[in-house]
C-alpha positions in Angstrom: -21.2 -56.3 -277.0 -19.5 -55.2 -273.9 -21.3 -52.7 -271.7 -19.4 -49.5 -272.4 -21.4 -46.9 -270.3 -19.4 -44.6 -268.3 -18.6 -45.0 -265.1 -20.2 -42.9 -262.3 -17.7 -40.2 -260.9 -16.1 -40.7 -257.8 -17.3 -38.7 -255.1 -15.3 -37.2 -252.7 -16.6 -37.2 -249.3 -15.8 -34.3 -247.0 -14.0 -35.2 -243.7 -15.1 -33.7 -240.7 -13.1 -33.9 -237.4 -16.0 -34.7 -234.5 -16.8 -32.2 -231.9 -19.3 -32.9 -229.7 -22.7 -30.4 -229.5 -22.0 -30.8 -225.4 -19.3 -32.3 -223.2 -21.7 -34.0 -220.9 -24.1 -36.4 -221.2 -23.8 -39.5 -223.8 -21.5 -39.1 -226.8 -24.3 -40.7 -229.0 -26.4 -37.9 -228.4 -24.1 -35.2 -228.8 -22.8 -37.0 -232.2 -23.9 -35.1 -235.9 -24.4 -38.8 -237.1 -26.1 -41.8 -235.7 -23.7 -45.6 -235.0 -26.6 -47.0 -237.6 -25.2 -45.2 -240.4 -21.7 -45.5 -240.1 -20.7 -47.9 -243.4 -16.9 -48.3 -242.5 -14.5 -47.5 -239.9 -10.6 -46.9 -240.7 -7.6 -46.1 -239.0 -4.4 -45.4 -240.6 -5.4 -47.0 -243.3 -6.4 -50.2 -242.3 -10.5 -51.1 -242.4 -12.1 -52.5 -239.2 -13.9 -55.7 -240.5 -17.4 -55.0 -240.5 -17.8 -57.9 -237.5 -15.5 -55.9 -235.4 -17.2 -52.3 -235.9 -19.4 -52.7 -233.1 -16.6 -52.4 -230.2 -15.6 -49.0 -231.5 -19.8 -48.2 -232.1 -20.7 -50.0 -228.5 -18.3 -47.4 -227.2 -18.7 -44.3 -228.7 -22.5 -44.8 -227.9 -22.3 -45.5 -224.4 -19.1 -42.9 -223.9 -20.3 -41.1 -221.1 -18.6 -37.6 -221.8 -18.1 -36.6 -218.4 -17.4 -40.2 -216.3 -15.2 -40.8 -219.1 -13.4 -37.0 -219.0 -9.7 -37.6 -217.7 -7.9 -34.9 -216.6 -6.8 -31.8 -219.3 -3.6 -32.9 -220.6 -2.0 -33.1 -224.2 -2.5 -36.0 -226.0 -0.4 -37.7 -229.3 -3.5 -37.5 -231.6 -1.0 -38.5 -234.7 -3.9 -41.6 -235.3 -7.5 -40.7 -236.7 -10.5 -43.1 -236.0 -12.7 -42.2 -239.2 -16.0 -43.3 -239.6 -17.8 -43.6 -243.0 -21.3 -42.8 -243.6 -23.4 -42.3 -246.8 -22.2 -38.8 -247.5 -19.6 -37.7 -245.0 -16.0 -39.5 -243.0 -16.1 -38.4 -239.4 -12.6 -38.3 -238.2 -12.1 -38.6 -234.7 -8.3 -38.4 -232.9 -7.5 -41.0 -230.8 -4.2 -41.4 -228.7 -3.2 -45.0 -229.5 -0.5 -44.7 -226.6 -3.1 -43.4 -223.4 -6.2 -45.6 -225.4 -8.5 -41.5 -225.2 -10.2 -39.5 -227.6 -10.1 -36.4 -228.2 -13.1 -34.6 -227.9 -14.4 -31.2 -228.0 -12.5 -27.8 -228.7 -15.6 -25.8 -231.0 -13.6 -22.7 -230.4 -10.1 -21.6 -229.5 -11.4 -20.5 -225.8 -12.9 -24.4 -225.0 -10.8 -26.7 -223.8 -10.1 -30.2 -225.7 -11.5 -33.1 -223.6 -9.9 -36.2 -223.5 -12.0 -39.5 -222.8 -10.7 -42.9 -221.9 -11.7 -45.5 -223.5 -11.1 -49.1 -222.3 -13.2 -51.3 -224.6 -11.4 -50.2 -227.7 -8.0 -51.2 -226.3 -7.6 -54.1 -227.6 -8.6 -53.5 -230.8 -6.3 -50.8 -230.8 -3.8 -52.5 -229.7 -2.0 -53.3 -233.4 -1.7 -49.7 -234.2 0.4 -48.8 -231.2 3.6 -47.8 -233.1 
């Protein structure tokens, strides 16, 4: 006989846009999730192939927050870099056109920090549209 036990329900995961507990300092430590349990990383829609994760995890770890700070300027943030763990996405905008994250911005007065990236460039690269 054919196994006709329900299937579990799908669980819907909340999404949480990233902000930083500081500005300074490494962004792994200032992160409400460690690189080890990320699962999956999308962006718009497309899955990074889980060989390829580490150049987006290599650099959000070693993102030095205020090296990396560029000056305060508005970015396009239309593209989300989401990150998957067990129980939670972390979404985290990313200008595409300028290669920064956007970082920061826990309350209306604090200002949004961009951070340049260049090791996620190229990976990038195919969703500059």
């Amino acid at each position: 006989m054919p196994d006709v036990s329900p299937s579990p329900p799908v669980v819907e995961k909340e999404e949480i846009i990233v902000i930083p507990a500081k500005l300074v300092g490494y962004l792994k430590d200032s992160l409400p999730f460690s690189m080890e349990e990320v699962r999956k990383i999308w962006v718009k829609g497309t899955i990074i192939p889980a060989e390829r994760m580490y150049v987006i995890l290599q650099n959000l770890n070693g993102l030095e927050l205020t090296k990396a700070a560029s000056d305060n300027k508005t970015l396009n943030v239309k593209t989300l870099i989401r990150l998957e763990t067990a129980n939670t996405i972390y979404a985290i905008p990313y200008d595409v056109n300028t290669n920064e994250y956007r970082l920061g911005a826990a309350s209306p007065i604090e200002k949004q920090r961009p951070a340049y990236s260049a090791r996620t460039l190229l990976l990038m690269t195919p969703f500059r549209r």
